[in-house]
Backbone as JSON, one array per atom type, in Angstrom:
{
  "sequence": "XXXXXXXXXXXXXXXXXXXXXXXXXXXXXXXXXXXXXXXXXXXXXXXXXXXXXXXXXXXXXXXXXXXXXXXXXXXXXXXXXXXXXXXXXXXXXXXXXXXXXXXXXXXXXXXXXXXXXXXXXXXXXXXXXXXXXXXXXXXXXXXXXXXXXXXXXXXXXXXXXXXXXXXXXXXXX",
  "N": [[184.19, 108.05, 176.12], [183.29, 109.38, 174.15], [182.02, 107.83, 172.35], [179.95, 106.57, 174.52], [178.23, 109.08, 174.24], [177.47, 109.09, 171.8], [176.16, 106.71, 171.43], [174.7, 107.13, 173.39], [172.8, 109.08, 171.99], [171.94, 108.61, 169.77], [170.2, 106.03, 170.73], [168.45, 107.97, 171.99], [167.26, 109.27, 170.18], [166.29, 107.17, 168.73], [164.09, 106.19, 170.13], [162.82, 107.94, 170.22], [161.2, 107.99, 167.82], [160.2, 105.67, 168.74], [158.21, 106.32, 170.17], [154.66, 106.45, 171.57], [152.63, 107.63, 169.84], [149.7, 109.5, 170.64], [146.13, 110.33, 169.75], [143.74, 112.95, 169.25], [141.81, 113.32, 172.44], [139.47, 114.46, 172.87], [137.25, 114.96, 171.58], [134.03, 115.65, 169.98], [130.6, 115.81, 169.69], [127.69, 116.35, 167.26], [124.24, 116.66, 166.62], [121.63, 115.68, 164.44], [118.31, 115.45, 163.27], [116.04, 114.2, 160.37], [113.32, 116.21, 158.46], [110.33, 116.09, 157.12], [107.24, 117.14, 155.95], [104.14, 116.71, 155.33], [101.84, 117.9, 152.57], [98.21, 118.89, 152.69], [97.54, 117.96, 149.69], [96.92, 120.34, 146.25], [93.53, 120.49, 145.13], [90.88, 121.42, 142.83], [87.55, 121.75, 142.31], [84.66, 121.52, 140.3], [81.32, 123.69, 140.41], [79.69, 125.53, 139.35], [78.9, 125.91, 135.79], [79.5, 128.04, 133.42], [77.24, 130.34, 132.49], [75.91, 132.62, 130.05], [73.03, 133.48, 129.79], [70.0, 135.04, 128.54], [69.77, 136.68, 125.46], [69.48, 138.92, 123.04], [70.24, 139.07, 119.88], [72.26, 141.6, 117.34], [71.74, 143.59, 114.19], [74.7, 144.73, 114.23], [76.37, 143.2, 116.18], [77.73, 142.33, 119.15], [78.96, 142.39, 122.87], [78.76, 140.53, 125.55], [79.56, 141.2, 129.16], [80.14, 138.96, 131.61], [80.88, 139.09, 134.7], [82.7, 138.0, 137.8], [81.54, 138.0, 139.51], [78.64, 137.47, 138.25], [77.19, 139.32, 137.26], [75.91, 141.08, 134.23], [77.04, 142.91, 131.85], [76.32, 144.69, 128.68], [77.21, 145.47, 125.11], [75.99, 146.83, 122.48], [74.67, 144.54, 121.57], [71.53, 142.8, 122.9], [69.99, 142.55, 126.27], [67.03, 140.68, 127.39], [64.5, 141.33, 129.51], [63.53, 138.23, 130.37], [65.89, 136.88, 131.77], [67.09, 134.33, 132.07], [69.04, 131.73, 132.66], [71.65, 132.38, 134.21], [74.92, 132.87, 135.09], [78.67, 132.85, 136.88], [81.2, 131.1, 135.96], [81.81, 128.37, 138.55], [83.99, 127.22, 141.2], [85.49, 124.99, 143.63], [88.03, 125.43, 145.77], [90.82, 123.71, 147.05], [92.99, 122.42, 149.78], [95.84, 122.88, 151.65], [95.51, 124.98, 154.56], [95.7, 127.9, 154.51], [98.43, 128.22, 152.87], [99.37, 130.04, 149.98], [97.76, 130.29, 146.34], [98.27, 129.96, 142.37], [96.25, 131.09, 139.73], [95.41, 129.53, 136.48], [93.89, 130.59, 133.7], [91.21, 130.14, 130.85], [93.09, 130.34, 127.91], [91.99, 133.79, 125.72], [89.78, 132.92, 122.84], [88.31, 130.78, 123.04], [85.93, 128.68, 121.81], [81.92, 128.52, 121.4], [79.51, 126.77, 120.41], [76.79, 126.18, 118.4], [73.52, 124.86, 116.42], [75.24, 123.42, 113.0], [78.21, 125.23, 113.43], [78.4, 126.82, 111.88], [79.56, 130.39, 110.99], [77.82, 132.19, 112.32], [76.94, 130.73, 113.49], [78.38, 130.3, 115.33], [80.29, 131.55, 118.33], [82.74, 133.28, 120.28], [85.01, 132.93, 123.69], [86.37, 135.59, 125.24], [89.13, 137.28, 127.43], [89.01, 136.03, 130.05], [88.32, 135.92, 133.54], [89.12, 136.24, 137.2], [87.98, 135.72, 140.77], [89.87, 135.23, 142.19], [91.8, 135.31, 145.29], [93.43, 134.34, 145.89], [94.31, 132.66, 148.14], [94.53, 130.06, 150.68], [92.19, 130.13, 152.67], [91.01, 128.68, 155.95], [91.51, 125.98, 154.21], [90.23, 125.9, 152.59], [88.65, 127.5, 149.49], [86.45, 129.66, 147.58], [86.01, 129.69, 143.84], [85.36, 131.59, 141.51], [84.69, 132.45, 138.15], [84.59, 134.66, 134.99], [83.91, 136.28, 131.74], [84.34, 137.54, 128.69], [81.59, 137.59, 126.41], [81.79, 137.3, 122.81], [79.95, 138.28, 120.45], [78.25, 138.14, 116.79], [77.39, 139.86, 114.43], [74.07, 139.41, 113.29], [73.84, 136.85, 114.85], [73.21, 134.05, 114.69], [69.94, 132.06, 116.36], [69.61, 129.9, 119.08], [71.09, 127.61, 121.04], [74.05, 127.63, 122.97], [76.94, 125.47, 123.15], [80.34, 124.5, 124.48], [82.68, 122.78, 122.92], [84.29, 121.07, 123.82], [84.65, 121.1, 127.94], [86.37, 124.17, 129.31], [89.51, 124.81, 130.57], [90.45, 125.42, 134.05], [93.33, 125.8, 136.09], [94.61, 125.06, 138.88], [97.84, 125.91, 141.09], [99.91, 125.6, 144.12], [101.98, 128.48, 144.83]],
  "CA": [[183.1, 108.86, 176.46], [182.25, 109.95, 172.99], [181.37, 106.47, 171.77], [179.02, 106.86, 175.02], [177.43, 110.16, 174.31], [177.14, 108.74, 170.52], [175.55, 105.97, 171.37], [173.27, 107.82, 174.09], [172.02, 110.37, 171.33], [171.34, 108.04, 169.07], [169.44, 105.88, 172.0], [167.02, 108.82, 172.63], [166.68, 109.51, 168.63], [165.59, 106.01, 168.26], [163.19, 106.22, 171.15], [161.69, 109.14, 169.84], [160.46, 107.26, 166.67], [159.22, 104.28, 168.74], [156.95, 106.29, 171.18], [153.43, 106.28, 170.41], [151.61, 109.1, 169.32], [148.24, 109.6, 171.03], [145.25, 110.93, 169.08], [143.18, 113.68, 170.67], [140.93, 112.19, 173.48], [138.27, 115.26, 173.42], [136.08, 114.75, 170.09], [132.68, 116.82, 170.29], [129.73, 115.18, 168.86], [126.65, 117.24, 166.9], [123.7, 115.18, 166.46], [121.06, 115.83, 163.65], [117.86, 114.52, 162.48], [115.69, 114.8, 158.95], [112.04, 115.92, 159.56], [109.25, 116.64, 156.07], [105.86, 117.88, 156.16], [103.53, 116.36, 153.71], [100.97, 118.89, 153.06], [97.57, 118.62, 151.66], [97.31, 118.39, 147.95], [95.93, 121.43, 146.2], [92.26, 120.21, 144.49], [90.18, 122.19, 142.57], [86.27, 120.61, 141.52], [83.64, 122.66, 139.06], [80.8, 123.79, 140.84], [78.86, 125.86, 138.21], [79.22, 126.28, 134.62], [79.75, 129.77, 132.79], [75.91, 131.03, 132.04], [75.68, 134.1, 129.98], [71.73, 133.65, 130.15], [69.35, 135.02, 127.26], [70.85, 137.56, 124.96], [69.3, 139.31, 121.79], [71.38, 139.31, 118.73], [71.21, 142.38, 116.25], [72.74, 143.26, 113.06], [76.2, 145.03, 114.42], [77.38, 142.01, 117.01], [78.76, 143.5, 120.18], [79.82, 141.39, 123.83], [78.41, 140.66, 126.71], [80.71, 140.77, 129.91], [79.92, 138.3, 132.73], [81.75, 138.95, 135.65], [82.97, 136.31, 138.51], [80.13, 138.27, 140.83], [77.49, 137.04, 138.16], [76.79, 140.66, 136.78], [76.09, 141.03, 132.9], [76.82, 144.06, 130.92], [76.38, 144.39, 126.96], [77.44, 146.46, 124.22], [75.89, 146.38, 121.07], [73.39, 143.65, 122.07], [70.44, 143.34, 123.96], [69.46, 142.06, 127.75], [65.53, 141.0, 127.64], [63.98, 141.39, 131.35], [63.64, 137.29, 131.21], [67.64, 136.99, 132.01], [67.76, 132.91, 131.49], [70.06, 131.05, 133.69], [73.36, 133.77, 134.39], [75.79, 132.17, 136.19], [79.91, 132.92, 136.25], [81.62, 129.58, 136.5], [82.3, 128.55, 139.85], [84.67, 126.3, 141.81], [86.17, 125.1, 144.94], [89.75, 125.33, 145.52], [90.35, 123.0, 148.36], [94.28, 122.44, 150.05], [96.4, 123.21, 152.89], [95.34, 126.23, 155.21], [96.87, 129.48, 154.66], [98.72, 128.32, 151.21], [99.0, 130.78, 148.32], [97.82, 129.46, 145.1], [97.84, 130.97, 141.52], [95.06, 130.47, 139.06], [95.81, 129.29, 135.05], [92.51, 131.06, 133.07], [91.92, 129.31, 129.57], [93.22, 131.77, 126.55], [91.52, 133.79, 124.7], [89.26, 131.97, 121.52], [87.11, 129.26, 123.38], [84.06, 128.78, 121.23], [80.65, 128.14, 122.12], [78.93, 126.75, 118.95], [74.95, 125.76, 117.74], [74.02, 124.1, 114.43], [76.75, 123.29, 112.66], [78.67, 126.04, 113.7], [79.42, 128.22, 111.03], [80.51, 131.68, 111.93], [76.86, 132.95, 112.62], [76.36, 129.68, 114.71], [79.87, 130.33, 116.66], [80.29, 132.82, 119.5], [84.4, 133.02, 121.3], [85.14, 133.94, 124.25], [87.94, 136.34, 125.5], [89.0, 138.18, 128.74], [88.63, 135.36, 131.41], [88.67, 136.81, 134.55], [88.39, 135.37, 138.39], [88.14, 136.62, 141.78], [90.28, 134.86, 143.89], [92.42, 136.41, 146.31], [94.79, 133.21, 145.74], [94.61, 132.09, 149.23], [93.31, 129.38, 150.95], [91.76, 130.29, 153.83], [90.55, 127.46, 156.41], [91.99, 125.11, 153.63], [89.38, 125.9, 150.71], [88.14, 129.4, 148.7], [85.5, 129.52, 146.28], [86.61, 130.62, 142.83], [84.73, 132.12, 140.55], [85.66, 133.3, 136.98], [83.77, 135.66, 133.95], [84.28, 136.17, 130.54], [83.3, 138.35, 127.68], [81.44, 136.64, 125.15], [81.58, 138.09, 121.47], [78.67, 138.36, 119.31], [78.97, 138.28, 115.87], [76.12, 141.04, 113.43], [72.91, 138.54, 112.95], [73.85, 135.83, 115.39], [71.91, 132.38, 114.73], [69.56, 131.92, 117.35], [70.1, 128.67, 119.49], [71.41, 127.01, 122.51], [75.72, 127.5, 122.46], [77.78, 125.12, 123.86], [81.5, 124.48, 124.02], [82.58, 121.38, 122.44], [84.75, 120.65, 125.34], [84.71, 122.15, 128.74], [87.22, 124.79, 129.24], [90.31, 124.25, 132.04], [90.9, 126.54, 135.43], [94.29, 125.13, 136.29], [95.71, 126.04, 140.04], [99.06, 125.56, 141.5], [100.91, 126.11, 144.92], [103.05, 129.15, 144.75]],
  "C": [[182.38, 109.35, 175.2], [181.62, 108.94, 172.39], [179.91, 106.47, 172.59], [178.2, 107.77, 174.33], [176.97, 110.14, 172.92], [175.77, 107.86, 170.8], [174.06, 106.2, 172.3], [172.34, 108.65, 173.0], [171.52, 109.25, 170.17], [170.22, 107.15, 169.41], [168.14, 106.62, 171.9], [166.69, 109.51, 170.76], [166.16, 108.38, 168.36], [164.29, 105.79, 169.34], [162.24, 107.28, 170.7], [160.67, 108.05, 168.47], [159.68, 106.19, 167.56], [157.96, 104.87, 169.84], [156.21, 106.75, 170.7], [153.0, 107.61, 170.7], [150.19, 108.85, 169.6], [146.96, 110.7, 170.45], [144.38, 111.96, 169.73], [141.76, 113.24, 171.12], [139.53, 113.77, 173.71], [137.56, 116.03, 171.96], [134.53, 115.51, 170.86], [132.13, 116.46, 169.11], [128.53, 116.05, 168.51], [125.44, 116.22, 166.18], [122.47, 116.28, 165.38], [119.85, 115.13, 163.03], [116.8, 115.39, 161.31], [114.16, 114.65, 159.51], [111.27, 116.21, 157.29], [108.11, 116.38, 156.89], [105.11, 117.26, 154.87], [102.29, 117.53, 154.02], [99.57, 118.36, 152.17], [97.72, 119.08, 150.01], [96.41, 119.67, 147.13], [94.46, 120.54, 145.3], [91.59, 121.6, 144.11], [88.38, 120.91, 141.94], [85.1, 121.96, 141.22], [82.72, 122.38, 140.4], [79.13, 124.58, 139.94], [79.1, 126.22, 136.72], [79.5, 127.82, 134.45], [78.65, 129.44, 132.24], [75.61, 132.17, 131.7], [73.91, 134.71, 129.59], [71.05, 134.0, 128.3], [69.99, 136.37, 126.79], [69.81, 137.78, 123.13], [70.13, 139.57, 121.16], [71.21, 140.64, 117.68], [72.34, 142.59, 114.85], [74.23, 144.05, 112.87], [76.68, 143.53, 114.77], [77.14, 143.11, 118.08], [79.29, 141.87, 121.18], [78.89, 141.56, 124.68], [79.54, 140.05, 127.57], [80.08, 140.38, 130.99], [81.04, 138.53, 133.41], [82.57, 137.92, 136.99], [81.86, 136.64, 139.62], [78.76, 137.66, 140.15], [76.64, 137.94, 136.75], [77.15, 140.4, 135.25], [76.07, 142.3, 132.61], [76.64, 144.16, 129.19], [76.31, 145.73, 126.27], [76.99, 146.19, 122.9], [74.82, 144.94, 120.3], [72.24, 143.69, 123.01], [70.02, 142.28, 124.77], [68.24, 141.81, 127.65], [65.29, 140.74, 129.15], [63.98, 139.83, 131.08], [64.84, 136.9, 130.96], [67.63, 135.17, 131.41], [68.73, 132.7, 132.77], [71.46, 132.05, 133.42], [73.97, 133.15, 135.5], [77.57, 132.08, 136.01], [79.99, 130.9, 136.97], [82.0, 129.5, 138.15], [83.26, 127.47, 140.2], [85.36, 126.16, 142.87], [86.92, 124.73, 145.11], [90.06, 124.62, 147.24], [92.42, 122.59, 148.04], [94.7, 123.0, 151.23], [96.62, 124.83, 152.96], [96.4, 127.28, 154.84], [98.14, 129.52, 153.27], [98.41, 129.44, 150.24], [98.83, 129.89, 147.46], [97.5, 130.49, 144.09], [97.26, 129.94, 140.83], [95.56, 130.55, 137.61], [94.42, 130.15, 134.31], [92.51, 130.42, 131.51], [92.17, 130.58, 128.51], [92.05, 132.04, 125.93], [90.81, 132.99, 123.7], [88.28, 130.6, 121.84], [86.11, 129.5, 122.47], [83.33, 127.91, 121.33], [80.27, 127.71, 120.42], [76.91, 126.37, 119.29], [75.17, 125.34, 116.7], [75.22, 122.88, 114.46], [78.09, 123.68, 112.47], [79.79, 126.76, 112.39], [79.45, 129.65, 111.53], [79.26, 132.37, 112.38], [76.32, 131.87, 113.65], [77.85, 129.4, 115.61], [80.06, 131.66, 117.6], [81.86, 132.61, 120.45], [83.74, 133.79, 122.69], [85.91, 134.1, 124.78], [87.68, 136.89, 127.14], [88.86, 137.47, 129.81], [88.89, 136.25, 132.28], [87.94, 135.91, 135.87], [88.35, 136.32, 139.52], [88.92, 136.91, 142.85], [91.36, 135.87, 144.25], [93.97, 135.88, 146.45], [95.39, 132.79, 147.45], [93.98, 130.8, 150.03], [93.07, 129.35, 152.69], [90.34, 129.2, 154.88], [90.52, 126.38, 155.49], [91.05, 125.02, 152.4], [88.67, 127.61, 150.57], [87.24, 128.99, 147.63], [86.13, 130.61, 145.11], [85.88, 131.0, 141.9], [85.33, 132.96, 139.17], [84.03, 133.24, 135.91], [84.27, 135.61, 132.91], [83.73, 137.16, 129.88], [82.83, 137.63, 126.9], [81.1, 137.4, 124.25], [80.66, 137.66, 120.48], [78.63, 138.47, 118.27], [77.39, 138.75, 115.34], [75.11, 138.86, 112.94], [73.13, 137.45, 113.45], [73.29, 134.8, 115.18], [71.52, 132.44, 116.0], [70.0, 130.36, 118.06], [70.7, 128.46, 120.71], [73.14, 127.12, 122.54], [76.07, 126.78, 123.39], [79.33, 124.73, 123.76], [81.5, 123.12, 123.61], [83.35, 120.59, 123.1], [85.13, 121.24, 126.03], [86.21, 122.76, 128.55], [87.81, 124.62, 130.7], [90.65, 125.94, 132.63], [91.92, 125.66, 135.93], [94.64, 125.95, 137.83], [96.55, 125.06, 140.93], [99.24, 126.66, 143.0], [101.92, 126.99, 143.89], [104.02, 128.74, 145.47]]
}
Protein backbone atom coordinates (compact mmCIF):
# COMPACT_ATOMS: atom_id res chain seq x y z
CA UNK A 1 0.00 0.00 0.00
CA UNK A 2 2.77 2.47 0.46
CA UNK A 3 4.46 1.66 -2.84
CA UNK A 4 0.69 2.51 -3.99
CA UNK A 5 0.18 5.78 -2.25
CA UNK A 6 3.97 6.55 -3.48
CA UNK A 7 3.37 5.95 -6.67
CA UNK A 8 -0.21 7.74 -6.59
CA UNK A 9 1.46 11.05 -5.20
CA UNK A 10 3.92 11.09 -7.44
CA UNK A 11 1.15 10.32 -10.36
CA UNK A 12 -0.76 13.55 -9.44
CA UNK A 13 2.73 15.59 -9.00
CA UNK A 14 3.58 14.64 -12.45
CA UNK A 15 0.17 15.56 -13.77
CA UNK A 16 0.33 18.75 -12.27
CA UNK A 17 3.39 19.78 -14.43
CA UNK A 18 1.79 18.37 -17.62
CA UNK A 19 -1.56 20.34 -17.39
CA UNK A 20 -1.79 23.27 -19.47
CA UNK A 21 -1.90 26.58 -18.24
CA UNK A 22 -4.53 28.81 -19.87
CA UNK A 23 -3.81 32.50 -20.51
CA UNK A 24 -6.48 35.02 -19.55
CA UNK A 25 -9.38 34.92 -22.15
CA UNK A 26 -10.73 38.65 -21.24
CA UNK A 27 -8.09 41.20 -22.86
CA UNK A 28 -9.67 44.84 -23.21
CA UNK A 29 -8.76 46.70 -26.24
CA UNK A 30 -8.23 50.85 -26.35
CA UNK A 31 -8.15 52.13 -29.75
CA UNK A 32 -6.38 55.48 -30.72
CA UNK A 33 -5.86 57.60 -33.64
CA UNK A 34 -3.21 60.65 -34.61
CA UNK A 35 -5.02 63.81 -35.88
CA UNK A 36 -2.67 67.56 -36.86
CA UNK A 37 -3.95 70.78 -37.86
CA UNK A 38 -1.95 72.58 -40.41
CA UNK A 39 -2.60 76.14 -39.87
CA UNK A 40 -2.15 79.07 -42.06
CA UNK A 41 1.30 80.45 -42.31
CA UNK A 42 1.88 83.77 -40.63
CA UNK A 43 2.76 86.50 -43.74
CA UNK A 44 3.55 89.84 -43.33
CA UNK A 45 3.82 92.31 -46.89
CA UNK A 46 4.96 96.30 -46.73
CA UNK A 47 2.27 98.45 -47.54
CA UNK A 48 3.73 101.98 -46.95
CA UNK A 49 7.09 103.20 -46.31
CA UNK A 50 8.16 105.34 -43.15
CA UNK A 51 7.55 109.22 -44.38
CA UNK A 52 8.72 111.79 -41.99
CA UNK A 53 7.59 114.49 -44.69
CA UNK A 54 9.34 118.06 -44.93
CA UNK A 55 11.33 119.12 -41.94
CA UNK A 56 13.48 122.37 -41.37
CA UNK A 57 16.91 121.86 -40.06
CA UNK A 58 18.49 124.55 -37.63
CA UNK A 59 21.69 124.98 -35.94
CA UNK A 60 20.96 122.84 -32.50
CA UNK A 61 19.54 119.38 -34.31
CA UNK A 62 16.60 118.04 -32.36
CA UNK A 63 13.95 114.79 -33.53
CA UNK A 64 11.04 114.45 -35.01
CA UNK A 65 8.64 111.64 -33.64
CA UNK A 66 6.35 109.90 -36.16
CA UNK A 67 3.97 107.83 -34.63
CA UNK A 68 2.21 104.46 -36.10
CA UNK A 69 -1.17 106.87 -36.25
CA UNK A 70 0.89 109.15 -38.74
CA UNK A 71 1.17 112.14 -36.20
CA UNK A 72 4.53 114.24 -36.23
CA UNK A 73 5.90 116.04 -33.31
CA UNK A 74 9.41 117.94 -33.21
CA UNK A 75 11.80 119.23 -30.84
CA UNK A 76 14.35 121.48 -31.76
CA UNK A 77 13.35 121.53 -35.45
CA UNK A 78 10.85 122.94 -37.49
CA UNK A 79 7.33 121.65 -39.19
CA UNK A 80 6.61 124.10 -42.36
CA UNK A 81 2.62 124.19 -43.06
CA UNK A 82 3.59 122.25 -46.55
CA UNK A 83 3.99 118.77 -44.45
CA UNK A 84 5.43 116.63 -47.67
CA UNK A 85 4.41 113.09 -47.86
CA UNK A 86 4.04 111.82 -43.73
CA UNK A 87 3.38 108.47 -43.63
CA UNK A 88 4.26 105.73 -40.59
CA UNK A 89 5.24 102.51 -42.29
CA UNK A 90 2.52 100.26 -42.79
CA UNK A 91 1.84 96.54 -43.25
CA UNK A 92 -0.41 93.64 -43.41
CA UNK A 93 -0.04 90.84 -41.12
CA UNK A 94 -2.01 88.11 -42.71
CA UNK A 95 -2.40 84.23 -40.88
CA UNK A 96 -4.66 82.03 -39.08
CA UNK A 97 -7.79 83.68 -37.32
CA UNK A 98 -7.60 84.48 -33.78
CA UNK A 99 -3.60 83.65 -33.54
CA UNK A 100 -1.38 85.81 -31.33
CA UNK A 101 1.61 87.11 -33.02
CA UNK A 102 4.63 89.18 -31.70
CA UNK A 103 6.29 91.89 -33.69
CA UNK A 104 10.51 92.08 -34.10
CA UNK A 105 11.07 96.25 -34.58
CA UNK A 106 14.58 96.97 -36.26
CA UNK A 107 17.20 98.39 -33.44
CA UNK A 108 18.02 101.44 -32.77
CA UNK A 109 20.80 103.28 -35.49
CA UNK A 110 19.08 102.78 -38.99
CA UNK A 111 20.38 105.59 -41.12
CA UNK A 112 18.76 107.52 -43.68
CA UNK A 113 21.58 109.19 -45.74
CA UNK A 114 21.85 112.09 -48.86
CA UNK A 115 25.07 113.06 -50.67
CA UNK A 116 27.65 111.16 -49.68
CA UNK A 117 26.58 110.84 -46.34
CA UNK A 118 28.79 112.40 -44.08
CA UNK A 119 27.46 113.15 -40.67
CA UNK A 120 25.54 116.37 -41.81
CA UNK A 121 24.19 114.23 -44.80
CA UNK A 122 23.17 111.23 -42.25
CA UNK A 123 20.07 111.27 -40.06
CA UNK A 124 19.45 107.62 -37.51
CA UNK A 125 16.68 106.53 -36.40
CA UNK A 126 15.73 105.28 -32.84
CA UNK A 127 12.56 104.33 -30.81
CA UNK A 128 10.60 102.13 -33.36
CA UNK A 129 7.35 101.79 -32.25
CA UNK A 130 4.00 99.87 -33.66
CA UNK A 131 0.48 99.55 -32.88
CA UNK A 132 -0.51 96.22 -33.08
CA UNK A 133 -2.55 94.59 -30.62
CA UNK A 134 -0.66 91.24 -31.79
CA UNK A 135 -3.72 89.54 -32.88
CA UNK A 136 -5.07 88.43 -35.88
CA UNK A 137 -8.39 89.10 -36.13
CA UNK A 138 -10.49 87.57 -39.18
CA UNK A 139 -6.97 86.17 -40.16
CA UNK A 140 -5.12 89.61 -41.00
CA UNK A 141 -4.36 93.17 -38.86
CA UNK A 142 -2.85 96.10 -40.27
CA UNK A 143 0.44 97.07 -38.65
CA UNK A 144 1.72 100.11 -38.49
CA UNK A 145 5.05 101.31 -36.91
CA UNK A 146 6.84 105.10 -36.05
CA UNK A 147 10.06 106.19 -35.26
CA UNK A 148 11.97 109.13 -34.01
CA UNK A 149 14.22 110.50 -36.43
CA UNK A 150 17.38 112.48 -35.09
CA UNK A 151 18.55 115.59 -36.54
CA UNK A 152 21.88 116.54 -36.35
CA UNK A 153 22.76 121.07 -35.75
CA UNK A 154 22.90 122.31 -39.65
CA UNK A 155 21.49 119.26 -41.34
CA UNK A 156 22.36 119.08 -45.25
CA UNK A 157 19.37 119.69 -47.07
CA UNK A 158 18.25 116.75 -49.42
CA UNK A 159 16.16 113.79 -50.06
CA UNK A 160 17.26 110.80 -47.12
CA UNK A 161 17.04 107.44 -47.85
CA UNK A 162 18.04 104.21 -46.17
CA UNK A 163 20.51 102.25 -48.00
CA UNK A 164 18.55 99.18 -47.37
CA UNK A 165 15.02 98.83 -46.27
CA UNK A 166 14.63 98.19 -42.67
CA UNK A 167 12.97 94.57 -41.34
CA UNK A 168 9.45 94.18 -39.23
CA UNK A 169 9.87 90.53 -38.38
CA UNK A 170 6.55 88.63 -36.90
CA UNK A 171 6.19 85.31 -35.34
CA UNK A 172 3.36 83.00 -33.88
CA UNK A 173 3.43 83.09 -30.16
Amino acid sequence: MRKFTILFAVSLFMIGFASTSYAQTDVKTATATANATIITPIAITKVNDLNFGNIVATTTGGTVVLTPAGARTEAGVQLPAVTGTVSAASFTVTGQDGYAYSVTLPADGYAIKTGTGTATETMTLTSFISNTTGTLTGGTETLSVGATLNVVANQAAGTYIGASPFDVKVNYN
